[in-house]
MIDOSE-1310 file (N, C-alpha, C; in nm, 2 decimals, decimal comma, always signed):
residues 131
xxxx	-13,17/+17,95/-10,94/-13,31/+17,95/-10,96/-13,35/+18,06/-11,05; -13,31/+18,04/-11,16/-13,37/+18,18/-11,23/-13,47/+18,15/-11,31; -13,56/+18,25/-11,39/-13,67/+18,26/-11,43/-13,67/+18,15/-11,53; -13,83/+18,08/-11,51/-13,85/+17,99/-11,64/-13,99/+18,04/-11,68
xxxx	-13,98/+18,09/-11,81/-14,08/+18,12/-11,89/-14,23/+18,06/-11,84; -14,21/+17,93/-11,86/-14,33/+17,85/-11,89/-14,39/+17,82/-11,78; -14,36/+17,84/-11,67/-14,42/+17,88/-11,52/-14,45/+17,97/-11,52; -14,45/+18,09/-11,57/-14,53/+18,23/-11,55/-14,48/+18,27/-11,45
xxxx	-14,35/+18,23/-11,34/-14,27/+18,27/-11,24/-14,22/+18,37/-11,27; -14,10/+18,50/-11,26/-14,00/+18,57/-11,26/-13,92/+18,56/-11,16; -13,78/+18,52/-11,17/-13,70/+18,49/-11,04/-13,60/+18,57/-11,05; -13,54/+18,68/-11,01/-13,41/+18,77/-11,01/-13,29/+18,74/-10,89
xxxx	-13,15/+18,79/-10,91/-13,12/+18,78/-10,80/-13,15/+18,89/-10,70; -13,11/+18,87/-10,61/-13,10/+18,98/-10,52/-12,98/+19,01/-10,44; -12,91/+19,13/-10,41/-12,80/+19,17/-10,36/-12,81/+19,16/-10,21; -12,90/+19,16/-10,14/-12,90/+19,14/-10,03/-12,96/+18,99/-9,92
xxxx	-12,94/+18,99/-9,81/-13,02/+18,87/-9,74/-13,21/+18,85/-9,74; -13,21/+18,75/-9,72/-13,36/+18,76/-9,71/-13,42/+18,83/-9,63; -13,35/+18,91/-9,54/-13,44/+18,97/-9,43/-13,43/+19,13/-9,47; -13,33/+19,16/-9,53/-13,26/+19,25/-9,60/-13,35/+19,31/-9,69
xxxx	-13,39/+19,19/-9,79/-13,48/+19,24/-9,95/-13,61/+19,25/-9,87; -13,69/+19,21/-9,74/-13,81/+19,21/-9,70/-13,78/+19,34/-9,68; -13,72/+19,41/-9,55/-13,70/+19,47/-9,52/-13,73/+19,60/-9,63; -13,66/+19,57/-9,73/-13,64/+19,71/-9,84/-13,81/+19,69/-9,89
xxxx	-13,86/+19,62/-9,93/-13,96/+19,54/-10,01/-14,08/+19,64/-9,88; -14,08/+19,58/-9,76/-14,18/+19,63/-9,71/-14,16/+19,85/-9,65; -14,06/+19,87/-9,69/-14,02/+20,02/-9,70/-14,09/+20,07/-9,83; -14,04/+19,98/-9,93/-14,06/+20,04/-10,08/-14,28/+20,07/-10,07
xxxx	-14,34/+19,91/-9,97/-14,44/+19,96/-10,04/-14,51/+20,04/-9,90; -14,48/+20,12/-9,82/-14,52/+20,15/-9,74/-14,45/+20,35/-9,76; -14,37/+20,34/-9,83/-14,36/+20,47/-9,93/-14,47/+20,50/-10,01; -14,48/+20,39/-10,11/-14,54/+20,46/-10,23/-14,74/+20,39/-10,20
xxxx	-14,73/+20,40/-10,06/-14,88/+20,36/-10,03/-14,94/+20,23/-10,08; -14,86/+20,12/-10,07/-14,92/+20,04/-10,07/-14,93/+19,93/-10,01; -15,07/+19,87/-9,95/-15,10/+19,78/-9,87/-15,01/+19,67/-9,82; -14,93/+19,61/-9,71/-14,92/+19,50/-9,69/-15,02/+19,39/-9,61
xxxx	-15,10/+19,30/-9,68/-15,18/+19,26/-9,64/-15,13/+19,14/-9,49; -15,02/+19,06/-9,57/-14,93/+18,99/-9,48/-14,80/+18,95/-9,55; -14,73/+18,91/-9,42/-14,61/+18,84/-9,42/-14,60/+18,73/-9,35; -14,54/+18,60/-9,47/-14,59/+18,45/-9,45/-14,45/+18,45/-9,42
xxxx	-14,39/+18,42/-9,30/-14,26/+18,35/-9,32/-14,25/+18,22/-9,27; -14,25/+18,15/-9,36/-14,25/+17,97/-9,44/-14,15/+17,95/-9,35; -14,01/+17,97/-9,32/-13,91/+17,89/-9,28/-13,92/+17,90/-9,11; -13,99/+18,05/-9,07/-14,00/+18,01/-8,97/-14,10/+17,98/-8,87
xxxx	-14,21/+17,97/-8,96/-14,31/+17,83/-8,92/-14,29/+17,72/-8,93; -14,18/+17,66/-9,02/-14,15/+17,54/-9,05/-14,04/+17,51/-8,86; -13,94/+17,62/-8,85/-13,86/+17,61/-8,74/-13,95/+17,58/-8,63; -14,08/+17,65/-8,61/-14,13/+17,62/-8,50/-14,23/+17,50/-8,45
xxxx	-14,23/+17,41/-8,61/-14,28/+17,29/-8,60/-14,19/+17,19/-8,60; -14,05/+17,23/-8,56/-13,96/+17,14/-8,56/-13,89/+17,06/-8,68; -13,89/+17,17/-8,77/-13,87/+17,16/-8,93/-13,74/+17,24/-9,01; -13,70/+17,27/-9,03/-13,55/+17,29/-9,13/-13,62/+17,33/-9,27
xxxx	-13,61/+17,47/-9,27/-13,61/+17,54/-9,43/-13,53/+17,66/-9,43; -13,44/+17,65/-9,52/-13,40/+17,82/-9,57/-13,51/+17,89/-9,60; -13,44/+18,02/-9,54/-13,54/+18,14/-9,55/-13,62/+18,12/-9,64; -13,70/+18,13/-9,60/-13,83/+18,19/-9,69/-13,97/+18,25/-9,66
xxxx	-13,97/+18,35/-9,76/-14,10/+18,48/-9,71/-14,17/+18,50/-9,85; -14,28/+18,54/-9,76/-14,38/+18,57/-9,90/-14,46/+18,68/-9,86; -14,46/+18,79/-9,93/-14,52/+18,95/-9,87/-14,66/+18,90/-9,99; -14,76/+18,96/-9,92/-14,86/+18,97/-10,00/-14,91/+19,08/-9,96
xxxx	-14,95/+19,17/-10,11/-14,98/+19,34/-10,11/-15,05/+19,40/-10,22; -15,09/+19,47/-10,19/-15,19/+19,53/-10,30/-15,27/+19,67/-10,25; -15,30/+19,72/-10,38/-15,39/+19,85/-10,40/-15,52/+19,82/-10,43; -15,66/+19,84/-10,34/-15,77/+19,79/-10,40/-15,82/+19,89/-10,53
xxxx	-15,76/+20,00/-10,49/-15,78/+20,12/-10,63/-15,73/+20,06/-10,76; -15,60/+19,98/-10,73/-15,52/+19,93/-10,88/-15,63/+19,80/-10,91; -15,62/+19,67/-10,83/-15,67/+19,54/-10,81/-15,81/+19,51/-10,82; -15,89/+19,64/-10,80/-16,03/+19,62/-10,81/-16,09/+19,60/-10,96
xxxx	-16,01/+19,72/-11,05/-16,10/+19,72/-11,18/-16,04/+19,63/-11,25; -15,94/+19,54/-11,20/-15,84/+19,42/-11,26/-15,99/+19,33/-11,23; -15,99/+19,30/-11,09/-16,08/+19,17/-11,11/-16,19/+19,20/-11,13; -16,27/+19,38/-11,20/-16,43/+19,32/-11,22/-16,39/+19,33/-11,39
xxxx	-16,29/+19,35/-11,44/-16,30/+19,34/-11,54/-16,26/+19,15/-11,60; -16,20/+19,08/-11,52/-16,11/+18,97/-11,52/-16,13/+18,86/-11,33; -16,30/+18,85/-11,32/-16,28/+18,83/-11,20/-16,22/+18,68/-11,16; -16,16/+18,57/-11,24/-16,06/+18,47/-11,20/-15,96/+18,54/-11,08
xxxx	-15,89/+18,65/-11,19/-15,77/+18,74/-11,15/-15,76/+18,71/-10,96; -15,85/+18,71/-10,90/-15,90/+18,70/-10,77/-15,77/+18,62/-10,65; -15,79/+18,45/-10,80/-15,75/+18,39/-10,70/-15,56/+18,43/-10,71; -15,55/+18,53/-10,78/-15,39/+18,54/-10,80/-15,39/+18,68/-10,69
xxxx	-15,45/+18,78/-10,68/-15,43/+18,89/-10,60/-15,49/+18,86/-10,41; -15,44/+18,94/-10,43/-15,37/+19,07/-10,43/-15,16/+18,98/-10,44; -15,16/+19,07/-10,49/-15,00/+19,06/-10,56/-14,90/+18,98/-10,49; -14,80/+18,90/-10,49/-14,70/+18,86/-10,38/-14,59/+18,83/-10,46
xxxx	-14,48/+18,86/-10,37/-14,34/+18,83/-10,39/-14,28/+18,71/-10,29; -14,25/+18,63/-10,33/-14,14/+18,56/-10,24/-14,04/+18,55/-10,26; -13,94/+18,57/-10,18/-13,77/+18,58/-10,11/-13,77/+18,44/-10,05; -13,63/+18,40/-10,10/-13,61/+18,26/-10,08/-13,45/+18,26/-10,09
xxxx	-13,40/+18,22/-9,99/-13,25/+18,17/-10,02/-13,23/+17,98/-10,07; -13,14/+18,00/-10,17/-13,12/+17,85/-10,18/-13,02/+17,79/-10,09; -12,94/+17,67/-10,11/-12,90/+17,60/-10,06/-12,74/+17,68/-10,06; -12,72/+17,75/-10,16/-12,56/+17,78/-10,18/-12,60/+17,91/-10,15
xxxx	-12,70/+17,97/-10,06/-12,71/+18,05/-9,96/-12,73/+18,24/-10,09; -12,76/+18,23/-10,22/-12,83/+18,30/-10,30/-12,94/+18,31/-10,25; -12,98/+18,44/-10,24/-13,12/+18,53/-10,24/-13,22/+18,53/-10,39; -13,29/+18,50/-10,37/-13,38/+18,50/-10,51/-13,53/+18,58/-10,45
xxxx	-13,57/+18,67/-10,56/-13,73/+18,72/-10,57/-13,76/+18,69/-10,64; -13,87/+18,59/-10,61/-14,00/+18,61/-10,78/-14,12/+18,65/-10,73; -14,18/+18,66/-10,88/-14,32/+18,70/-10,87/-14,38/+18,67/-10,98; -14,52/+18,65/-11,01/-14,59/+18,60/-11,14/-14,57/+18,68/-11,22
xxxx	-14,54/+18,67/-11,37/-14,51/+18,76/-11,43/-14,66/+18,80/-11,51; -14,65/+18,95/-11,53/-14,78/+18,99/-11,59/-14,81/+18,92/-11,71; -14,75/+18,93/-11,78/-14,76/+18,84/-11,88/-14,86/+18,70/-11,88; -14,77/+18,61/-11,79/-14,86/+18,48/-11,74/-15,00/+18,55/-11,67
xxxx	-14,97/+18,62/-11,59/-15,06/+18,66/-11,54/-15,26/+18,76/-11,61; -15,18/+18,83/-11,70/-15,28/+18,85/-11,80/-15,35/+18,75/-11,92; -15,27/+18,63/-11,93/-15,27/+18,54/-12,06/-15,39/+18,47/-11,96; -15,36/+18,40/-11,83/-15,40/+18,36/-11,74/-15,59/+18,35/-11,73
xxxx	-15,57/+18,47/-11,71/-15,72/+18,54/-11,68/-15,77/+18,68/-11,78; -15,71/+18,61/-11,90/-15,77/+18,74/-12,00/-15,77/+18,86/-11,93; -15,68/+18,93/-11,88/-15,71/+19,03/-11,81/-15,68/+19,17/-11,93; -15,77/+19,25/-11,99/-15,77/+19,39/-12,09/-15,60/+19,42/-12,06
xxxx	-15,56/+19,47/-12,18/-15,48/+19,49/-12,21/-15,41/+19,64/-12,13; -15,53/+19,70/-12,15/-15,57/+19,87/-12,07/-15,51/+19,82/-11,88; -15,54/+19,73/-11,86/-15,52/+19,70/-11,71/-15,44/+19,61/-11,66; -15,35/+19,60/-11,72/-15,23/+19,52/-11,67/-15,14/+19,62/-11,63
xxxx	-15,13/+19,74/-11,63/-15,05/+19,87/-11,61/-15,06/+19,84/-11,43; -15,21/+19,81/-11,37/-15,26/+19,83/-11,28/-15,19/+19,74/-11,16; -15,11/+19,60/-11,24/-15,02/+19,50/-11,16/-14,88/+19,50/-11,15; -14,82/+19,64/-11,25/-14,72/+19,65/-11,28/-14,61/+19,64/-11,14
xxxx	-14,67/+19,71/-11,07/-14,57/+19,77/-10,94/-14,52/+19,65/-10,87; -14,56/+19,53/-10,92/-14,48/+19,40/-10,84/-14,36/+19,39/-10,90; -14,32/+19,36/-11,06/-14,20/+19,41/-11,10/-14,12/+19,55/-11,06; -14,17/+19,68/-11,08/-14,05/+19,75/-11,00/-14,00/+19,75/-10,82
xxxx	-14,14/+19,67/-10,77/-14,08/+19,62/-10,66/-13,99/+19,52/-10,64; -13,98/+19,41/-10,70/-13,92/+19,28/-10,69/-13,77/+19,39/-10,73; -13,73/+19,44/-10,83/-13,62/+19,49/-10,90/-13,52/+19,59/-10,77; -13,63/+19,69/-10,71/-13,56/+19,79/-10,63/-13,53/+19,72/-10,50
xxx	-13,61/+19,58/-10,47/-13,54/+19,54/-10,36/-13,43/+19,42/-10,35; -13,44/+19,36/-10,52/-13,28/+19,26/-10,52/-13,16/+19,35/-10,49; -13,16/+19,49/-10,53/-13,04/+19,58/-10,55/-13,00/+19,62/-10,40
């Protein structure tokens, strides 16, 4: 599952399990002070409706100090924030992280060039918790 440009996706691998990269993911942003708003786990809502999915999680997080002057400057931006990562194993049992990449994500919603700095921290998160 790796990254395809034209989705505005980012998909890396990751060295550890899915519960593993959450795990690091929700340390990394609870270090450097940042919000976890929630944690969606898809596969095991799906288990308890009597359903079958590989892992999968989706952390949704954010800084209103970073995210605020994103959306009054860019207020679309809204319906993409506050930031999320999903952790997903596939079938041949690989861990994958993506996240929107800023790029998509500023082209997206014209978001100033000055403030895309402000969404950066989903990439060095997605990175320090494949490892």
């Amino acid at each position: 599952m790796p990254s395809n440009p034209g989705t505005g996706i980012v998909t890396i691998p990751s060295n550890n399990s899915v519960n593993e990269t959450v795990q690091k993911l929700e340390e990394l942003l609870q270090a450097k002070g940042i919000k976890l708003f929630a944690l969606v786990d898809h596969s095991g809502e799906a288990e308890r409706a009597g359903l079958h999915m590989l892992p999968t999680k989706l952390l949704i997080f954010g800084s209103p100090k970073g995210g605020t002057p994103v959306m009054v400057a860019a207020p679309s931006i809204a319906i993409d924030l506050p930031l999320k990562i999903l952790v997903s194993q596939d079938a041949a049992g690989k861990v994958w992280v993506s996240y929107n990449s800023l790029a998509y994500l500023q082209a997206r919603h014209d978001v100033p060039a000055d403030l895309v700095q402000n969404l950066a921290a989903v990439e060095v998160l997605a990175v320090q918790a494949a490892t």
